[in-house]
N, C-alpha and C positions, 0 to 999 in steps of 0.2 A: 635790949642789947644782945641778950640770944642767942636772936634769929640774924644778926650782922654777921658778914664773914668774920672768921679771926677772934669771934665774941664779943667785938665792941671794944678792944683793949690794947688798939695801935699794933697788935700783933699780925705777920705778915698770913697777905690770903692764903688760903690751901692751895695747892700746886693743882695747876690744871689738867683733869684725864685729859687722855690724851681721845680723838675721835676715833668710831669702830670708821671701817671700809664696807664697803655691801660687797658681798659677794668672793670675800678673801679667808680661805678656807682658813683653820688656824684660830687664834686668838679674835682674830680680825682687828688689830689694835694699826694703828695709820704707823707706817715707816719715816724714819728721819726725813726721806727724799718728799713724802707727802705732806707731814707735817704743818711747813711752813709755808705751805703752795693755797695758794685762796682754790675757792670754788669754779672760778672761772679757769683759772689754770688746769685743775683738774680736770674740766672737762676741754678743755681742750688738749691735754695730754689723751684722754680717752678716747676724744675723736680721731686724732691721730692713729692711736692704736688701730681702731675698727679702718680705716683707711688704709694700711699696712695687710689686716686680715684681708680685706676686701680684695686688694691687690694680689693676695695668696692665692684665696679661693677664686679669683679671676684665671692665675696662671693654673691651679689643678682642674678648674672645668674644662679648658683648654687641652691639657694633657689629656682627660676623659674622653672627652668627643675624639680627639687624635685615636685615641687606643679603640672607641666605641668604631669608628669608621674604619680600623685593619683589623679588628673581631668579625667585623662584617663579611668584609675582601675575603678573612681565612675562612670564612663560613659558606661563601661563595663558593671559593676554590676546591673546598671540600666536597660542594654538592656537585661540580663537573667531574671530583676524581673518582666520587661513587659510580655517576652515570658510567664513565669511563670503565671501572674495574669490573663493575655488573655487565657490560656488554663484552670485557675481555673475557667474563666467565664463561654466558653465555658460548663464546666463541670456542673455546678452550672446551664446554663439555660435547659440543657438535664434534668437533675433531678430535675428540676421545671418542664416541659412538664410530666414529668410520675408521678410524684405526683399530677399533675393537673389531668390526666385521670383514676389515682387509686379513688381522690377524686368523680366523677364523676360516675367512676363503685358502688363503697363504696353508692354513691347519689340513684343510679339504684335501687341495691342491697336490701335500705333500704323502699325504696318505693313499692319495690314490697312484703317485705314482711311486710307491717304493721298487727298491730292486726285486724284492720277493716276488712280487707280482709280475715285473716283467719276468725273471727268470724262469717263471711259471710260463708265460706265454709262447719264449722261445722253446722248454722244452714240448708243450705242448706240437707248437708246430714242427720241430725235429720229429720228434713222435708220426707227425702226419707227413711230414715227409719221407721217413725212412719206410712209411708203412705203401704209401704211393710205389715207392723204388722198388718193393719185393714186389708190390703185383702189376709192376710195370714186370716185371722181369718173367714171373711165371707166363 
């Protein structure tokens, strides 16, 4: 008599635990909603579920590849604006080297022809000329 639930003495059974959940952090003790739901239910609520994820992670791979193919494009775009900025530099130091040596000529240029030097030249040549007029004269 015992080993009978209740001890053998008409007295009611022990109250049923209640079933653990796989994989439900927590107690893992089954919720009112699981409860009373057979095995077949459950899993088809589960499949459901995974159906739902599936449909998730269908629309975020989508969004990926979307985003993975304009990373590409920007990466693309990227490497024509290098080529491009590399041969503006290129271009940009050619035409600093010649404007550095126009400067330079322009520097020559100016040097040689100050007024100093011409005013020197005029009076030189008065000089030769006034010198010409007295031995024209004598």
């Amino acid at each position: 008599e015992a080993l009978l639930p209740g001890g053998g003495h008409g007295a009611a059974p022990p109250a049923r635990r209640p079933r653990r959940q796989w994989g439900v952090p927590g107690d893992g003790l089954e919720t009112e909603e699981t409860a009373a739901a057979s095995n077949r239910d459950l899993m088809s609520q589960q499949q459901q579920v995974l159906q739902q994820q599936d449909a998730q992670l269908d629309v975020l791979a989508t969004s990926v590849r979307r985003q993975k193919h304009i990373a590409t494009a920007i990466g693309g775009e990227l490497d024509e604006q290098s080529v491009i900025i590399d041969t503006l530099h290129d271009h940009v130091d050619d035409t600093n080297v010649r404007v550095r040596k126009a400067n330079e000529h322009v520097a020559k240029v100016d040097k040689k022809s100050s007024t100093r030097v011409l005013w020197g030249i005029i009076c030189c040549l008065l000089i030769t000329l006034v010198g010409l007029s007295v031995a024209a004269l004598w």
